[in-house]
Rosetta silent file (secondary structure, phi, psi, omega in degrees, C-alpha in Angstrom):
SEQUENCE: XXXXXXXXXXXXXXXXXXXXXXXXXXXXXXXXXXXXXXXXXXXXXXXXXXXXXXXXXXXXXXXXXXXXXXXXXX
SCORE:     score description
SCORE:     0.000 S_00000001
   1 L     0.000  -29.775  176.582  209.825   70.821   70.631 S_00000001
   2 L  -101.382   -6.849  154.227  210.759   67.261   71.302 S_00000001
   3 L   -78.762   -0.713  176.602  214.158   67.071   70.262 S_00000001
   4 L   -88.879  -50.975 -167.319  215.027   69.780   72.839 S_00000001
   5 L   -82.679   18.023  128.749  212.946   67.598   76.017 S_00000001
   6 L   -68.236  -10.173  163.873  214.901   64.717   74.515 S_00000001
   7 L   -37.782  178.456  164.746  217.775   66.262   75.664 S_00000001
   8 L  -107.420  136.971  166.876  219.819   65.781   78.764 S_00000001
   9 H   -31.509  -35.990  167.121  219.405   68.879   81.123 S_00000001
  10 H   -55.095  -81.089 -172.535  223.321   69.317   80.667 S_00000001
  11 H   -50.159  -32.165  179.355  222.669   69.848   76.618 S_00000001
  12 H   -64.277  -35.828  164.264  219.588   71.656   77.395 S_00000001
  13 H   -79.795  -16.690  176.776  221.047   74.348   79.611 S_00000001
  14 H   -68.391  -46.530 -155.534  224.615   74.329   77.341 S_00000001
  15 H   -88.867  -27.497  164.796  222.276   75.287   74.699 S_00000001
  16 H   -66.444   -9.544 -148.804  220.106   78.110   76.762 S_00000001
  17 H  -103.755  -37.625 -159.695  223.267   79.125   78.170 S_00000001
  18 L  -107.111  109.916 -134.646  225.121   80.309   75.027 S_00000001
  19 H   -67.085  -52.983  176.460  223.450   83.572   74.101 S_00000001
  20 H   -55.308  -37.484  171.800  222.962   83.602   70.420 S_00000001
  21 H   -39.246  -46.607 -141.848  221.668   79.741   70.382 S_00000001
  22 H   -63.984  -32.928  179.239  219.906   80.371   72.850 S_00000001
  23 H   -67.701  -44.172 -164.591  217.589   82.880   70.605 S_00000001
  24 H   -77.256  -43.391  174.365  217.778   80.371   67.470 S_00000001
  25 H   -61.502  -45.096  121.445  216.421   77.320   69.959 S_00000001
  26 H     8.408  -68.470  169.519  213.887   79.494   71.363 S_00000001
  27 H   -54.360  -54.155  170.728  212.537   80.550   67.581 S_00000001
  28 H   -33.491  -81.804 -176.092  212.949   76.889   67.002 S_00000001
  29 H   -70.637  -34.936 -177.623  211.218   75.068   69.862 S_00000001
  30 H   -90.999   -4.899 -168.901  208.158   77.956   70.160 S_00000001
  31 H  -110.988  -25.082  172.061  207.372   78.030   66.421 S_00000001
  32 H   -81.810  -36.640 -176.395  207.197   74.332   66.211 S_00000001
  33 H   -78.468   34.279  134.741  205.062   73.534   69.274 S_00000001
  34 H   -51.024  -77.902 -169.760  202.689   76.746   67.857 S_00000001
  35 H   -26.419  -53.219 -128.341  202.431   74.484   64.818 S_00000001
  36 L   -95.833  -78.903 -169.246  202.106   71.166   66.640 S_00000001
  37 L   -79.677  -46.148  116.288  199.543   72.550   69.323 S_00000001
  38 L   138.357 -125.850  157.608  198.244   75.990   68.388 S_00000001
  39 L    90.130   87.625 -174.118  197.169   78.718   71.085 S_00000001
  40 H   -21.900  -51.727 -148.761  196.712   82.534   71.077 S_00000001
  41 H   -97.950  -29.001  157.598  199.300   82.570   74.312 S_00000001
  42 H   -58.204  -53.825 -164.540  202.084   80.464   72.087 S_00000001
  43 H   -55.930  -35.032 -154.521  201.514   82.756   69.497 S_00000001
  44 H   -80.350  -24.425 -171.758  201.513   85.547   71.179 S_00000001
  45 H  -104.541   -3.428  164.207  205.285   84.334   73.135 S_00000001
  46 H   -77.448  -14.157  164.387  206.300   83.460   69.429 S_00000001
  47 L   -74.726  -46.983 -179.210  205.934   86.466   68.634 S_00000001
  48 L   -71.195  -37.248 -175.395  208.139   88.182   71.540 S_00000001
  49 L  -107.994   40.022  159.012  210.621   85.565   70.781 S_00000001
  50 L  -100.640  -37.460 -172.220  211.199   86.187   67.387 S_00000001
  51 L   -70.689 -163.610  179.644  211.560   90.121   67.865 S_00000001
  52 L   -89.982   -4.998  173.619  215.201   91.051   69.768 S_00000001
  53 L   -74.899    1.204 -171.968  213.257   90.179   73.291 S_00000001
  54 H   -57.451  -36.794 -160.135  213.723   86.656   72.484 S_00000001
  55 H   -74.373   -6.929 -178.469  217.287   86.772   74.149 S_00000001
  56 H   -84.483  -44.673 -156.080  215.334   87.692   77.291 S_00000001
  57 H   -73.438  -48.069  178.472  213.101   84.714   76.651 S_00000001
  58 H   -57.150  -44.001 -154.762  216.072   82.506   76.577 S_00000001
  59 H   -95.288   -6.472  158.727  217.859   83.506   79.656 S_00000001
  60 H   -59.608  -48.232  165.722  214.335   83.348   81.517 S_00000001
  61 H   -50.172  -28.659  174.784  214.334   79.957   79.994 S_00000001
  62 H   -66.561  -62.428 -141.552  217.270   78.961   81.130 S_00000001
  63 H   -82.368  -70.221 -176.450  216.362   79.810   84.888 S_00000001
  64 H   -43.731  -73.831 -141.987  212.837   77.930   84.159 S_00000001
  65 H   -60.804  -35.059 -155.621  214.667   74.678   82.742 S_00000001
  66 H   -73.874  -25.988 -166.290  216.992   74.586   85.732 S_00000001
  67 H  -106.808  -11.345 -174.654  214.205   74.724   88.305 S_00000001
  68 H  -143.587   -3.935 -178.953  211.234   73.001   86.529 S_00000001
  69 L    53.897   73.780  156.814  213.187   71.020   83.661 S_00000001
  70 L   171.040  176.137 -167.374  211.097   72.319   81.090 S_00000001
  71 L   -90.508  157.458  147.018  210.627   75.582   79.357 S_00000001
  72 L   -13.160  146.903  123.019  208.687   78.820   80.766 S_00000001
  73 L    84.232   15.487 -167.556  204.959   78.704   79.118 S_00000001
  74 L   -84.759    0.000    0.000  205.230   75.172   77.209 S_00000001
């Protein structure tokens, strides 16, 4: 999770932007902060973004990053 908010908002949205990454950063960044931090409601969006709803997850994410610079539920 903290190499993506070391990003610059440009790389962060490049990489939310482009639809398969966007799923593999998503799996990435929600399965490590589960790990790091732990929390029925991570698991539970690590789950949805692991399935094919992820890509939903992303482009919500996307939306989120632009308007709150961080992700949806983090």
């Amino acid at each position: 999770m903290t190499w993506f908010n070391r990003q610059s908002r440009l790389v962060q949205i490049i990489l939310l932007l482009i639809p398969v990454v966007n799923w593999v950063v998503e799996i990435v960044v929600r399965w490590s902060t589960w790990l790091k931090k732990g929390g029925l409601i991570r698991f539970i969006v690590c789950i949805l973004v692991t399935l094919p709803t992820g890509i939903v997850f992303g482009w919500l994410d996307l939306i989120w990053v632009l308007l709150f610079k961080k992700l949806f539920l983090q």
